[in-house]
BAVEXMAR-596187 format. One record per residue: residue in one letter; z negated, y negated, x of N, C-alpha, C, O, CB in turn. Coordinates in steps of 0.001 Angstrom, whole numbers, padded with zeros to 6 digits, always signed. Glycine has a CB too. Layout:
BEGIN
aZYXZYXZYXZYXZYX/...
//
This chain:
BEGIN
x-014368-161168-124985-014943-161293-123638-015766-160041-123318-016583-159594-124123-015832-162580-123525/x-015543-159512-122179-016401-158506-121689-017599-158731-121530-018068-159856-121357-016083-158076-120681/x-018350-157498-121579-020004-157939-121423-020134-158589-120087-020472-159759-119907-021156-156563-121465/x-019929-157990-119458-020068-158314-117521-020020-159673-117646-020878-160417-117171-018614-157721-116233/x-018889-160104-118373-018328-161719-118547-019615-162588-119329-020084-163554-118728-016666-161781-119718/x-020023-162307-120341-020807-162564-121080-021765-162878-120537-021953-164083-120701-020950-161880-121793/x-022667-162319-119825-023441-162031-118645-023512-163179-117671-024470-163951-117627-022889-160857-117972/x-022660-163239-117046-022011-164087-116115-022179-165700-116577-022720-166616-115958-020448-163613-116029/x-021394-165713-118136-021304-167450-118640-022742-167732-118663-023238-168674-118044-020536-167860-120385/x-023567-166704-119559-024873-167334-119761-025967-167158-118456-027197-167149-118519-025482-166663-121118/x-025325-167059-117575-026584-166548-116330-027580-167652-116421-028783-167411-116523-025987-166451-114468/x-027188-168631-116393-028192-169805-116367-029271-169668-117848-030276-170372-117750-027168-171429-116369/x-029210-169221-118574-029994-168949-119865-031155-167769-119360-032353-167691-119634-028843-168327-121227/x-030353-166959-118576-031060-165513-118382-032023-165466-117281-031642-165688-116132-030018-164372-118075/x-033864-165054-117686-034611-164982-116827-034555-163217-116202-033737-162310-116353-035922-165595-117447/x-036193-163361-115272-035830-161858-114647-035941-160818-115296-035771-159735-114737-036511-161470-113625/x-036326-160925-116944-036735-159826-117619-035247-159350-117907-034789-158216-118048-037768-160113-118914/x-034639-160626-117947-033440-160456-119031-032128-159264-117902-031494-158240-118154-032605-162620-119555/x-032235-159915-117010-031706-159531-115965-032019-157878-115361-031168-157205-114780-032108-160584-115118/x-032945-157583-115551-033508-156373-115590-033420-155699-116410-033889-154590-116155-034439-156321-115454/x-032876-155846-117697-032666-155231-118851-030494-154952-118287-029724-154001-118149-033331-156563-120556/x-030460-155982-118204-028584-156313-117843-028731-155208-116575-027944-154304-116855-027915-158515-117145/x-029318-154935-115463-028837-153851-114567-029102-152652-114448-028633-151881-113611-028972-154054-113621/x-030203-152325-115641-030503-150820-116354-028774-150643-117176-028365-149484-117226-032256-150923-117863/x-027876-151707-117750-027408-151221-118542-025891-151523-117677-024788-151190-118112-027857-151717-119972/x-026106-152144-116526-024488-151717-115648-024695-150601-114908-023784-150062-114279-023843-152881-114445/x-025882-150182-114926-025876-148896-113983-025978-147279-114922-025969-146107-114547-027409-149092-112856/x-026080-147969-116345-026058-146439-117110-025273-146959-118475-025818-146842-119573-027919-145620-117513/x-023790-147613-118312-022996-147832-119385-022755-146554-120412-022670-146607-121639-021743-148323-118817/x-022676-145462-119609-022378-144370-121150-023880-144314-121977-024240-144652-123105-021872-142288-120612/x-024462-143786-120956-025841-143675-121526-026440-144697-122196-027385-144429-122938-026683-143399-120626/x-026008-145992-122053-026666-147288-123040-025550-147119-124330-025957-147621-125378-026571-149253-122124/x-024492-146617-124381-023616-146427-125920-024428-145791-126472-024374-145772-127702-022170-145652-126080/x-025188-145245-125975-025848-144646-127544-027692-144933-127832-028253-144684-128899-025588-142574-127526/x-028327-145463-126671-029421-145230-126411-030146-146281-127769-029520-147153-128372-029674-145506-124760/x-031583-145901-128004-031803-146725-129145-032963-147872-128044-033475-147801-126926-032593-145660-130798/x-032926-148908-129254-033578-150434-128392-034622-149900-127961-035032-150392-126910-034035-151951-129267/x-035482-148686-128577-037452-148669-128105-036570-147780-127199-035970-148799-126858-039284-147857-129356/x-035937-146801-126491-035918-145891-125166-035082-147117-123852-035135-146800-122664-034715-144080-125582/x-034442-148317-124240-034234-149167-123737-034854-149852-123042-034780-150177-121857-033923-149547-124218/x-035699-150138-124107-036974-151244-123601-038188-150626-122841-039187-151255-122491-037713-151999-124966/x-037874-148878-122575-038909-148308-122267-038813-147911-120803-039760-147612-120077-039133-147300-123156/x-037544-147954-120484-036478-147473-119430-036689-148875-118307-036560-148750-117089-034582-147268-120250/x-037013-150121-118955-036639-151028-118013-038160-152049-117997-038241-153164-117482-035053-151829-118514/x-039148-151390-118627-040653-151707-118566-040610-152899-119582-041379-153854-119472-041301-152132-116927/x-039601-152793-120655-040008-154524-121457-040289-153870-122629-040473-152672-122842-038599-156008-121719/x-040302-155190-123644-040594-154965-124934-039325-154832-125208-038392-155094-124449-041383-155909-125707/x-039229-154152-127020-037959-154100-127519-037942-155379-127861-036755-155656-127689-037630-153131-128564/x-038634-156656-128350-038386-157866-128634-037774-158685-127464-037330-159815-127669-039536-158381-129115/x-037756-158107-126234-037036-158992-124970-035304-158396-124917-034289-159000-124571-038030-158563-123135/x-035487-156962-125418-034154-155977-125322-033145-157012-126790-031926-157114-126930-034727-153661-125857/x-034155-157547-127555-032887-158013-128324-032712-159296-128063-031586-159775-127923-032908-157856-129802/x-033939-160072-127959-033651-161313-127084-032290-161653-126338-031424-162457-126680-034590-161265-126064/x-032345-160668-125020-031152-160853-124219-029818-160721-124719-028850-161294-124216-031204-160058-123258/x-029765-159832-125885-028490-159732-126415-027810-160605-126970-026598-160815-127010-028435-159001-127105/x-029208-161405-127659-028832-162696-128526-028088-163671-127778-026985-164125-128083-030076-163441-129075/x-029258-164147-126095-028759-164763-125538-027185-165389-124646-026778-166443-124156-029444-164524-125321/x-026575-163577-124898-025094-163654-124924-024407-163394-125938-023609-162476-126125-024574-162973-124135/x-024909-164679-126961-024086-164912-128166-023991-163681-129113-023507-163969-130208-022676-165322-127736/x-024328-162423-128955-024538-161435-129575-025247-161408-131328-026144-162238-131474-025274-160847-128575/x-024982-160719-132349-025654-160808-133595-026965-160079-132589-028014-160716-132686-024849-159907-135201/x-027017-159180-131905-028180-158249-131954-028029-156769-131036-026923-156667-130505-028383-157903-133564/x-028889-155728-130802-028893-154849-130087-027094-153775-130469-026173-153369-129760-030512-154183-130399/x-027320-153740-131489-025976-153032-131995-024263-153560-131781-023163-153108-131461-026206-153018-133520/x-024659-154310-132030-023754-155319-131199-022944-155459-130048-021751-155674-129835-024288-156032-130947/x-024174-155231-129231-024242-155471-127660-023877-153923-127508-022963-153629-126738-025917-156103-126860/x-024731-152654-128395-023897-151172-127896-022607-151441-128482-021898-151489-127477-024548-149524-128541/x-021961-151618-129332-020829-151506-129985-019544-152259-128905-018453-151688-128885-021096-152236-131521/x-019720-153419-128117-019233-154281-127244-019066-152635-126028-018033-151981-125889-020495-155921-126854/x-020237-152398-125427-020604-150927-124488-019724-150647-124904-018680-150920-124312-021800-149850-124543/x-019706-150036-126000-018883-148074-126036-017203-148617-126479-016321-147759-126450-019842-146488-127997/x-016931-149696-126778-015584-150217-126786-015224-150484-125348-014149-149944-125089-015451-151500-127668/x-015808-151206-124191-015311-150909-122831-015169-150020-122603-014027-149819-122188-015771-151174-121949/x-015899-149037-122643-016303-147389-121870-014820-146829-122602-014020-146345-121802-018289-146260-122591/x-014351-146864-124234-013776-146105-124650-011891-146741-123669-010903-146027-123495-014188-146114-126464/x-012034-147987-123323-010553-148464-122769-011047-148131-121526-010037-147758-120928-009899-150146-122977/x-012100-148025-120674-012105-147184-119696-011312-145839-119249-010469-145714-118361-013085-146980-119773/x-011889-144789-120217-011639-143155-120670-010074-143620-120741-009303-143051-119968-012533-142377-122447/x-009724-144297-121337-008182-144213-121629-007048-145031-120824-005883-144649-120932-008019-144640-123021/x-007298-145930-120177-006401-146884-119521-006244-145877-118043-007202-145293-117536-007183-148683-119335/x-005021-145840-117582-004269-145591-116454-005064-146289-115511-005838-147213-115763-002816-146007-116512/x-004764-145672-114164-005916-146018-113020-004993-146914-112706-003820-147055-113052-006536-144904-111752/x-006053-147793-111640-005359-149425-111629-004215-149426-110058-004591-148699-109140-007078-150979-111384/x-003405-149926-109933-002547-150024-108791-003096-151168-107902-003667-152088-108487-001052-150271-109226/x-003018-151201-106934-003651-152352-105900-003339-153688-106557-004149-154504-106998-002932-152338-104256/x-002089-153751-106538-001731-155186-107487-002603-155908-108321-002744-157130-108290-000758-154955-108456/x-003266-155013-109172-003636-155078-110647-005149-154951-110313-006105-155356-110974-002933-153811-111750/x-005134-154346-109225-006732-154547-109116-007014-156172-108342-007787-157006-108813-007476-153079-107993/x-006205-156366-107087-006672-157424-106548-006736-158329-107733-007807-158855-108038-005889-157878-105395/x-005088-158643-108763-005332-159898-109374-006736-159797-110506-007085-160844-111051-003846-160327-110151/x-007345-158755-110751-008157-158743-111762-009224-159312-110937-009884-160207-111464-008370-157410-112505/x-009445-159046-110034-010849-159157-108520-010709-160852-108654-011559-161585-109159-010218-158289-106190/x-009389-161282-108058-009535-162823-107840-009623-163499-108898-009886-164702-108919-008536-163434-107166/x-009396-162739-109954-009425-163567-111265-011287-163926-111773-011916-164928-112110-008464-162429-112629/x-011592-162474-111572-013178-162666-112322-013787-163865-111094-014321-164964-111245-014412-160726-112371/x-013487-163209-110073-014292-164618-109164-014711-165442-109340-015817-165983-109358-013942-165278-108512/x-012512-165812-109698-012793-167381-109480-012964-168185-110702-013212-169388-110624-011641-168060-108719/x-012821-167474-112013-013347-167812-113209-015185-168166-113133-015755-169122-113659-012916-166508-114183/x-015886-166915-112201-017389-167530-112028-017730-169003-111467-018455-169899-111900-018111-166626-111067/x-016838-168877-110222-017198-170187-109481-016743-171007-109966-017304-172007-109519-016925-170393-108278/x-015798-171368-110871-015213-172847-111428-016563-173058-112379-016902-174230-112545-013400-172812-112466/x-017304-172096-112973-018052-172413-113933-019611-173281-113164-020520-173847-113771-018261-170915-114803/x-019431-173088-111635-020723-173959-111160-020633-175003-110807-019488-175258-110434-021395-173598-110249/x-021547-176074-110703-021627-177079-110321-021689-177313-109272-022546-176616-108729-022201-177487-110695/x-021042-178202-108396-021140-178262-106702-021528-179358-106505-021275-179575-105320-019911-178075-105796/x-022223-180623-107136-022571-182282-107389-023627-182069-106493-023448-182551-105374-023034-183003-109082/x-024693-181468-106689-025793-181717-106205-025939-180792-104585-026752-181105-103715-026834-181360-107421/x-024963-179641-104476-024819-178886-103238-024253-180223-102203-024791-180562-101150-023624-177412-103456/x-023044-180841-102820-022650-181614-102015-023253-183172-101643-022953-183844-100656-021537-181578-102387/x-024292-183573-102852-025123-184966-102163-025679-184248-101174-025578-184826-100092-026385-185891-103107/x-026407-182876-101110-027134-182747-100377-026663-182257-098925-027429-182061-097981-027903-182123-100988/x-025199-182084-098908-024703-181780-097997-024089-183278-096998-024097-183411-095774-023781-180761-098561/x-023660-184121-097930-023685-185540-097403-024893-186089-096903-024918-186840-095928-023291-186414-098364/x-026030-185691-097627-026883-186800-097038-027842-186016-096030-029047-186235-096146-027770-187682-098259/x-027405-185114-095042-027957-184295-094501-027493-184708-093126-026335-184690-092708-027734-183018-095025/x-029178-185287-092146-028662-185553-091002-028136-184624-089762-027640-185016-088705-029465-186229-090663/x-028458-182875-090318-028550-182194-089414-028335-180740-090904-029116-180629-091850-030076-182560-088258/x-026942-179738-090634-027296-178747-091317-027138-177642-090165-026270-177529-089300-026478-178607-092648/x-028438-176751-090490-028407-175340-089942-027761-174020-090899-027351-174460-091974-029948-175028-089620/x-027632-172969-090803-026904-172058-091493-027579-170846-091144-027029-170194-090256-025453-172072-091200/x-028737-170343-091672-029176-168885-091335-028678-167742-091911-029339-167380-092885-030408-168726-091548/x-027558-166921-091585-027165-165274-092117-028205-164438-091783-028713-164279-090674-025800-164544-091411/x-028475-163930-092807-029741-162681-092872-028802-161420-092072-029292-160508-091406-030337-162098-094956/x-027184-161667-092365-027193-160332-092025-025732-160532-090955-025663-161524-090230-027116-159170-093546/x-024757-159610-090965-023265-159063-090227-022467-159901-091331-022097-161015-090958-022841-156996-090196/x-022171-159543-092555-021704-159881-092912-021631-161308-093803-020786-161822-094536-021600-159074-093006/x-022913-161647-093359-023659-163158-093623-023502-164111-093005-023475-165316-093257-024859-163256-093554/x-023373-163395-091985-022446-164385-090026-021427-164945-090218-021109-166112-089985-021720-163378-088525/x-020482-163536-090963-018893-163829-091194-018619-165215-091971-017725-166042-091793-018193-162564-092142/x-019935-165188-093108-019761-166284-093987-020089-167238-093392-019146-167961-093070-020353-166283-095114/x-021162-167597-093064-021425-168350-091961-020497-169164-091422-020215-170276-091867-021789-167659-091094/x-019917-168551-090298-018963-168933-089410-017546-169214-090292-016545-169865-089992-018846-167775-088268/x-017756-168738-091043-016301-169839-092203-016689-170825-092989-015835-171535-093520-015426-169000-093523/x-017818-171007-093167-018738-172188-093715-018451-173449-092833-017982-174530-093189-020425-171796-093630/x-018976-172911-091214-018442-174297-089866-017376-174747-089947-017023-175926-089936-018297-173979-088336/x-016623-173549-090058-014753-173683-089602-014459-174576-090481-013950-175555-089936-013545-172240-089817/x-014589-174718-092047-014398-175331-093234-015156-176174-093057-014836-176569-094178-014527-174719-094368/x-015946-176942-092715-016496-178104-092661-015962-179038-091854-015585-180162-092185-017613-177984-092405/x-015938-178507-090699-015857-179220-089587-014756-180349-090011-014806-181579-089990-015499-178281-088323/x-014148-179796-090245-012906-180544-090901-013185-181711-091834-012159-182269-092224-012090-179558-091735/x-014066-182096-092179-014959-183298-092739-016076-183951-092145-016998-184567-092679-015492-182955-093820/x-015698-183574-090270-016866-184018-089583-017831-183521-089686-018475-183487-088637-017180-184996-089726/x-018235-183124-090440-019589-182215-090785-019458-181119-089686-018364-180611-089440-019626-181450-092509/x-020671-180745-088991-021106-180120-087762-022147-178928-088845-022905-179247-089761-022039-181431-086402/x-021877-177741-088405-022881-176702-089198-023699-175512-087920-023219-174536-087343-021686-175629-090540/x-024929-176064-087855-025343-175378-086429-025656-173726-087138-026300-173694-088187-027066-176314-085509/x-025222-172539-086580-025489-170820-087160-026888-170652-086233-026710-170607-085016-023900-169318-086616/x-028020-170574-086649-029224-170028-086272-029298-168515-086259-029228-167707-087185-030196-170543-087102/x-029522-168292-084456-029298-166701-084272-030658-166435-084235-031225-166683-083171-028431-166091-082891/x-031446-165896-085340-032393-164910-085436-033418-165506-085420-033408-166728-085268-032402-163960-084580/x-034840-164648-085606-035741-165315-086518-036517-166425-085401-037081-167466-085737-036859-164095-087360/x-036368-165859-083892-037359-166714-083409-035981-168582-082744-036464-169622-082295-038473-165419-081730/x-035072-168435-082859-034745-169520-083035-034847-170434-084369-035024-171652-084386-033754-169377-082654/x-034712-169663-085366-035264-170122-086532-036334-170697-086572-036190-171837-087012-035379-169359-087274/x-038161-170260-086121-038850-170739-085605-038644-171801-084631-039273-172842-084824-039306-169984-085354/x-037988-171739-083766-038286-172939-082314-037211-174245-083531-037514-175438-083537-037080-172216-079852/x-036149-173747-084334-035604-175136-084843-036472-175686-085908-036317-176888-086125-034125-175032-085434/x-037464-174981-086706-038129-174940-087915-039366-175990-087420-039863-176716-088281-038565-173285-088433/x-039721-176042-086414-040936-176732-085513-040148-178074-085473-040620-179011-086117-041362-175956-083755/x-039078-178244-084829-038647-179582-084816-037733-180708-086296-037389-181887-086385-037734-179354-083580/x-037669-179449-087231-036682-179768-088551-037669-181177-089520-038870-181402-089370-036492-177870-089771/x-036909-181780-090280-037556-183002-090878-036856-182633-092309-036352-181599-092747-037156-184679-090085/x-037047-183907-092822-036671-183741-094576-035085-184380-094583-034311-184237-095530-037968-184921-095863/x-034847-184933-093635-033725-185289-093454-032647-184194-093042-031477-184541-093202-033871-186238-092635/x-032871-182964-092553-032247-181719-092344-031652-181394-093654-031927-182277-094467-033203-180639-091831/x-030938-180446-094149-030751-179239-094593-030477-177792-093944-030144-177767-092760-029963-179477-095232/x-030576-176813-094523-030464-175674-094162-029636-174754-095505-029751-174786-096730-031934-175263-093720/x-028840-174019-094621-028395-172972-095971-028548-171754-095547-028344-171345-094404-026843-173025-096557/x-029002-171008-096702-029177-169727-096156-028552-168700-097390-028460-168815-098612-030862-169481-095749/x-028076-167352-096141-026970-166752-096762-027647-165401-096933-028118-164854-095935-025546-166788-095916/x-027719-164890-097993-028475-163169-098310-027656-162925-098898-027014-163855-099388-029892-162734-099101/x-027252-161539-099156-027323-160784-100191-027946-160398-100925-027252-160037-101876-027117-160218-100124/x-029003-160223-101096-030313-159817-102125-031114-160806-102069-031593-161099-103165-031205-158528-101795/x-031494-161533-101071-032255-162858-101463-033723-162521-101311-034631-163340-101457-031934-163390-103050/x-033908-160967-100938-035420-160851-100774-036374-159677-099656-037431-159046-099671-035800-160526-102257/x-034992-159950-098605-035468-159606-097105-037070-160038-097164-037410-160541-098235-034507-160595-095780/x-038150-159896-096094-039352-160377-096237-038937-161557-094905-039934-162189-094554-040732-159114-096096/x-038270-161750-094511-037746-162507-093196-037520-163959-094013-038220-164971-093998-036097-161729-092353/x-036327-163682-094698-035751-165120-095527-036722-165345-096389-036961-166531-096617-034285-165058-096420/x-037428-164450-097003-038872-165169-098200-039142-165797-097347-038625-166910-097254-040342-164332-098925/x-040097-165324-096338-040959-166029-095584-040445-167682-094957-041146-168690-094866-041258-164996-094452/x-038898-167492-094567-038592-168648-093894-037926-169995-095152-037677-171182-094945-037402-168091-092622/x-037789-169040-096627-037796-170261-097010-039063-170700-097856-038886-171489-098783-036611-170437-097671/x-039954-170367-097660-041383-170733-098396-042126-171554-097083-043111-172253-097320-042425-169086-099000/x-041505-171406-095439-041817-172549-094614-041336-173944-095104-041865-175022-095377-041256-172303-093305/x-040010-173384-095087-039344-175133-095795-039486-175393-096575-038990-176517-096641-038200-175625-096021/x-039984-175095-097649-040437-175397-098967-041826-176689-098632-042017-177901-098732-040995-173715-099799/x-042508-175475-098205-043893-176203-097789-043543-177425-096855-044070-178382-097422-044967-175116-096923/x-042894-177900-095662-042518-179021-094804-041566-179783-096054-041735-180990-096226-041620-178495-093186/x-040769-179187-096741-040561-180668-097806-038590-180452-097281-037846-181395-097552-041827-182914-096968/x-038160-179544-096773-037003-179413-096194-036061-179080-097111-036520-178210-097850-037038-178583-095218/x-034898-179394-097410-034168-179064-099087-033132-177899-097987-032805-177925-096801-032965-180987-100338/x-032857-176856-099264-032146-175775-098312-031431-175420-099247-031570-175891-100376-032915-174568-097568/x-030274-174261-098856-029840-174382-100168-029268-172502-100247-028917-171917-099222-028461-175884-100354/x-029274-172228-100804-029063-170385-101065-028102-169918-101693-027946-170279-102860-030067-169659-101850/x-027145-168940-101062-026089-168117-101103-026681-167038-101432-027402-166487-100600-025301-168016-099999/x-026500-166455-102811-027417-165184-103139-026033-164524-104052-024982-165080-104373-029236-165570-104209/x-026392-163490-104239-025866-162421-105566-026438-162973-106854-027483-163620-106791-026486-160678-105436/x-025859-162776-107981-026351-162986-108950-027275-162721-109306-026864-161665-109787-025938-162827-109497/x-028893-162707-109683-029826-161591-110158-030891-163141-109811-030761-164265-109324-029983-159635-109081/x-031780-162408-110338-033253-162904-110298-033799-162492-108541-034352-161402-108399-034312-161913-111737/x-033661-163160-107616-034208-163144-106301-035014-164107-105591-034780-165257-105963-033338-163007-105624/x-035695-164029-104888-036886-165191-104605-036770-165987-103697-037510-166944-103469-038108-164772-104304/x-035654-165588-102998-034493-166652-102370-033984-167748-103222-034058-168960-103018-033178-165900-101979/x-033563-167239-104012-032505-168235-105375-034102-169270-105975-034207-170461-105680-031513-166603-107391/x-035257-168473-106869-035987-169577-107098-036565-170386-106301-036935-171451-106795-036710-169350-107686/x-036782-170181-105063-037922-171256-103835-036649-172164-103371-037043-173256-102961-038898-170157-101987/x-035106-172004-103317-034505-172863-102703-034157-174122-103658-034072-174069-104885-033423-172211-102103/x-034000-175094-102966-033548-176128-103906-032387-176613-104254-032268-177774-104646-033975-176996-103681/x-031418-175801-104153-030345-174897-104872-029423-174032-105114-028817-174266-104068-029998-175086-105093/x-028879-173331-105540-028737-172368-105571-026850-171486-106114-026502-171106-107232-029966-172287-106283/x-026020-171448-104721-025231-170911-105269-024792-169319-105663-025587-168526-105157-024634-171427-104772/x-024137-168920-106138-024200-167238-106375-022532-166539-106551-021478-167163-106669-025215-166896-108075/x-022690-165444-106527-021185-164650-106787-022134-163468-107464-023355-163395-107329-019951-164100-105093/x-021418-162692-108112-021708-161699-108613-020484-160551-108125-019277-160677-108334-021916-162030-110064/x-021301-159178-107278-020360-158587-106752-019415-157857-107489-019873-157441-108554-020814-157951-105979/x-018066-157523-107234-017031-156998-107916-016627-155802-107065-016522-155956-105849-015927-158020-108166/x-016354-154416-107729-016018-153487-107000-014632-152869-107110-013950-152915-108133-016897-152683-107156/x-014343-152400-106188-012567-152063-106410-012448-151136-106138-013298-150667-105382-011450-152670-105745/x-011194-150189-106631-011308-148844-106971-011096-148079-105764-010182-147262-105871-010390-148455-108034/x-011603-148107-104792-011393-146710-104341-011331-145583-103972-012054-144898-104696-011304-146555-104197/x-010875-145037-103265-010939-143120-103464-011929-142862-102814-011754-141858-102124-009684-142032-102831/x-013116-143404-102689-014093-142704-101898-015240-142259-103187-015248-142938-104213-014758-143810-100538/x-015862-141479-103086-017621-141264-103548-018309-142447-104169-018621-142676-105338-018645-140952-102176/x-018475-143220-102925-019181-144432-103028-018312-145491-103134-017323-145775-102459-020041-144643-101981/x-018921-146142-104259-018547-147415-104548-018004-148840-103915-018850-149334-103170-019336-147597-104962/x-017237-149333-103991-016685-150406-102324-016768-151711-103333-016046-151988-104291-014428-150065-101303/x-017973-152459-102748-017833-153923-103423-017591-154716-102671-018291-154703-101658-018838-154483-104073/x-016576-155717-102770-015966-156709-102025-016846-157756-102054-017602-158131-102951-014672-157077-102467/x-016642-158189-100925-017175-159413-100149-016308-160778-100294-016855-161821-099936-017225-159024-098588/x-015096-160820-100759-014277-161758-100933-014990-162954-101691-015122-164088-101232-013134-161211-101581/x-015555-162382-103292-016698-163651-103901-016866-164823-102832-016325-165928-102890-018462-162966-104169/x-017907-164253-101639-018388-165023-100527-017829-165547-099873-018450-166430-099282-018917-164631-099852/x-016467-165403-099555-015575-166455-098546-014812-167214-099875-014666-168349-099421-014220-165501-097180/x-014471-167229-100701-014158-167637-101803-014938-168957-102724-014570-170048-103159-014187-166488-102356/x-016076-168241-102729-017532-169443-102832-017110-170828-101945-017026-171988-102348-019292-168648-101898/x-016856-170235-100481-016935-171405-099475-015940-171971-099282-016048-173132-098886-017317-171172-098305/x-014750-171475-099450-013585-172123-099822-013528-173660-100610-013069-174740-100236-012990-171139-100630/x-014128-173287-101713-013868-173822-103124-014899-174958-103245-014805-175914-104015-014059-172646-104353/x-016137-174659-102167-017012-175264-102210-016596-176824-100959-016833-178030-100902-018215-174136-101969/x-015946-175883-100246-014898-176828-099265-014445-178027-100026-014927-179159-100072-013442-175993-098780/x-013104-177359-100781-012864-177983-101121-013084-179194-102399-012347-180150-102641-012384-177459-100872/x-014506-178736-103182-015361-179936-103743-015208-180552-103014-014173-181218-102981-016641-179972-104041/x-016065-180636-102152-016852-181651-101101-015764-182308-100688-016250-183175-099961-017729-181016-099782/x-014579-182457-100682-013728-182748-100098-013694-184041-100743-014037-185159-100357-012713-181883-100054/x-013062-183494-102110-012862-184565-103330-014548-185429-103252-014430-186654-103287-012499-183517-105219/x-015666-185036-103178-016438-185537-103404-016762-187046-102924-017155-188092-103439-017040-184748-103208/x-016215-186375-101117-016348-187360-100363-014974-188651-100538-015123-189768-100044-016500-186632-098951/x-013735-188271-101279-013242-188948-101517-013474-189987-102555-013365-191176-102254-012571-188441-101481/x-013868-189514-104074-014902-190484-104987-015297-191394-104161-014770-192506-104189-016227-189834-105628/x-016438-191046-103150-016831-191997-102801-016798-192910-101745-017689-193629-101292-017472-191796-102948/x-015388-192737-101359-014688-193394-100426-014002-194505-101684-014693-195523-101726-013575-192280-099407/x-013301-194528-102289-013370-195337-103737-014277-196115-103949-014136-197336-104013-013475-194620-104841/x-015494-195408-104109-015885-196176-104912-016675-197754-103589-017122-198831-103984-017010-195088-106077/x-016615-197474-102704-017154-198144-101869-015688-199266-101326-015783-200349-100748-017919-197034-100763/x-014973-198858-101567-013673-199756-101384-014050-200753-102777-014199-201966-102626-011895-198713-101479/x-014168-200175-103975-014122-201035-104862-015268-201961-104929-015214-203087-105424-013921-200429-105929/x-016450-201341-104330-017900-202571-104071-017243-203596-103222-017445-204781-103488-019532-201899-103044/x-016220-203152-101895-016009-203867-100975-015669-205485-101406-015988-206614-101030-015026-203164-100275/x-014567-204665-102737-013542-206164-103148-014569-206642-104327-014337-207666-104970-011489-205807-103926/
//
């Protein structure tokens, strides 16, 4: 299993130290093949006892380990043929959707059932997009998903919202000062919301009361800069669709069977 992968299974194990140690070392993979644990731990403000910690935590013997795992990617890097579109998409949809089968959608979806009213705040353009495929995909289960345009409707709905609401809210980073702020309102009124974040330690993801994620994937192309796909995110909602789907069927069952 790749580190990235590794990473990924145990996210739920991994706090923000740990996590902060993990994006010093996707953002300087050659340079972590060789680096020793004290210039590691010095690089990313921790102790070397947290630098081996985390390694452990992805099943790792230890720091050496975890470089030795490094410089074996890096070295099929250097050597493998550049990828053809084919081979990139199926690798893209593959890591995805290997993340999202690994989450739980039980508790996204009571709370999406027992919600007399859901709103949908996008922080951003491409948060909208999600958004607005979030409605489209619902609707289709009766479920009504109102898109809150901007902060001061957010306010005028936030004044009238109860505990019986939900809200979901969609970031990418999870730590705009806009979305802190608006979900530490609902926090405080008692409002359950629920957060579309990136993978990482963000203060979106801990204040909401729960929490789904993608971790972004980038695909090769010929530019300078790096192109990370957005697919994760319509993919998430897809899948999350289609839980809820089944969910609501369970318990269409099981209420037939109280019936008799």
């Amino acid at each position: 299993m790749k580190l990235q992968e590794l990473v990924s299974h145990h996210a739920g194990a991994l706090n923000e130290t740990d996590l902060a140690v993990w994006r010093y070392i996707e953002s300087h993979p050659r340079e972590c093949c060789y680096i020793s644990i004290y210039d590691l731990a010095s690089h990313c403000h921790v102790s070397r006892t947290s630098v081996l910690r985390f390694a452990k935590k992805l099943g790792l013997d230890g720091f050496s380990d975890l470089k030795s795992l490094l410089k074996l990617e890096q070295s099929s890097a250097d050597t493998a043929p550049a990828l053809n579109i084919a081979e990139a998409t199926t690798n893209l949809c593959q890591k995805i959707g290997e993340e999202i089968a690994r989450q739980d959608f039980q508790r996204v979806n009571k709370l999406m059932y027992e919600a007399k009213r859901v709103f949908l705040y996008p922080s951003g353009l491409v948060q909208r997009n999600i958004a607005s495929e979030l409605a489209r995909l619902f609707l289709q289960t009766d479920k009504c998903l109102f898109t809150v345009n901007g902060h001061d409707e957010f306010r005028t709905i936030l004044r009238q919202a109860s505990q019986g609401d939900l809200f979901i809210i969609i970031s990418l980073s999870g730590e705009s000062s806009a979305v802190v702020s608006f979900a530490q309102d609902l926090r405080l009124k008692g409002i359950p919301f629920i957060s579309l974040t990136q993978l990482k330690s963000n203060a979106l993801a801990r204040l909401s009361t729960e929490n789904l994620y993608v971790t972004p994937q980038t695909l090769p192309v010929a530019l300078p800069v790096p192109y990370e796909s957005m697919l994760a995110f319509f993919l998430l909602a897809e899948i999350w669709f289609v839980s809820y789907t089944h969910f609501l069927a369970k318990r269409h069952d099981r209420q037939e069977q109280d019936g008799l």
